[in-house]
C-alpha positions in Angstrom: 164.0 -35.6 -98.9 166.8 -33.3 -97.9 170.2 -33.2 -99.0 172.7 -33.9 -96.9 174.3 -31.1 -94.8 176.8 -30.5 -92.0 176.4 -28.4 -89.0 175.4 -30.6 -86.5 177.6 -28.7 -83.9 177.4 -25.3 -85.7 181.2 -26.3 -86.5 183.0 -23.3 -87.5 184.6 -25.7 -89.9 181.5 -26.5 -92.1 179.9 -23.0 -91.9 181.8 -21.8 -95.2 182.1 -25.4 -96.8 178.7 -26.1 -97.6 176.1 -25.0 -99.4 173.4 -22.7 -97.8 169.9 -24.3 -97.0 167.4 -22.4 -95.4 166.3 -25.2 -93.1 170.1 -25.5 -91.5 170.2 -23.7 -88.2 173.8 -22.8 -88.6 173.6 -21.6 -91.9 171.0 -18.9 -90.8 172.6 -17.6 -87.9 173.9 -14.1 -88.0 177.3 -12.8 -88.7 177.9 -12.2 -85.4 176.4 -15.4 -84.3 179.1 -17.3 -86.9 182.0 -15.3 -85.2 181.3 -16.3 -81.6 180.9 -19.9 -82.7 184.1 -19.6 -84.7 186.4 -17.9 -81.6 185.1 -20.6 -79.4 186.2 -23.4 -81.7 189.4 -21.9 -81.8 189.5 -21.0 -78.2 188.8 -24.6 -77.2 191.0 -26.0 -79.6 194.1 -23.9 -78.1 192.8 -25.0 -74.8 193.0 -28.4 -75.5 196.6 -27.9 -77.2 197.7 -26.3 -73.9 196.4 -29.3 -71.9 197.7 -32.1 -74.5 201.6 -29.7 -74.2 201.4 -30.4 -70.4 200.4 -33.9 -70.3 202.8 -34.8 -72.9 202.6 -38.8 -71.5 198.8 -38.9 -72.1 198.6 -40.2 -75.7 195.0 -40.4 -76.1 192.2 -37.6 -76.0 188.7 -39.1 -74.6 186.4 -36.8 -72.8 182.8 -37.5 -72.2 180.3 -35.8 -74.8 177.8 -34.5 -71.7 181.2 -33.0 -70.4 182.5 -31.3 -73.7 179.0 -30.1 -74.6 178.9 -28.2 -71.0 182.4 -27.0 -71.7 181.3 -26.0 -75.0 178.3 -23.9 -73.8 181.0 -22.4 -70.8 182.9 -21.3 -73.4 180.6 -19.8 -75.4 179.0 -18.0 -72.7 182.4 -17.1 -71.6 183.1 -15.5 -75.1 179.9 -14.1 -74.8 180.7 -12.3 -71.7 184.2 -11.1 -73.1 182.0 -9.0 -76.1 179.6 -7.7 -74.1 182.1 -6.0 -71.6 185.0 -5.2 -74.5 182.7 -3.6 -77.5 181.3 -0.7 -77.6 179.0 -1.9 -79.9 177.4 -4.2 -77.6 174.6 -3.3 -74.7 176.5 -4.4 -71.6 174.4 -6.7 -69.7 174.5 -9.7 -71.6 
């Protein structure tokens, strides 16, 4: 039986934390792979700090999980798209 892990998101957050196991997707993912993952956390974190600043009388933070998992993969993508156009190390074309 498997040990417990934690990556079921790929969560920035976790991919230093734990331990790695070869059978974890996020733990084998490439450097690269960890970075994109890791600016779009942080980009949709600021995003949702910017919203929560200018709806200062909403008090609670519910959004569906179909919803945030599109807006995670939008993000991603976005990121994604940022890299490929801004480093020269990248083939432009996605």
């Amino acid at each position: 039986m498997a040990t417990p892990h934690n990556h079921q998101r790929f969560s920035a957050k976790y991919l230093d934390r734990d331990p790695y196991r070869e059978d974890c997707p996020a733990c084998t993912l490439s450097e690269d792979a960890k970075r994109l993952y890791a600016a779009t956390e942080a980009a949709e974190d600021a995003f949702w700090s910017v919203v929560a600043d200018q709806f200062h009388e909403i008090k609670t933070g519910d959004f569906p999980p179909d919803a945030q998992a599109m807006f995670h993969q939008a993000c991603e993508r976005a990121v994604d798209i940022w890299l490929t156009f801004n480093d020269p190390n990248r083939q432009s074309g996605g």
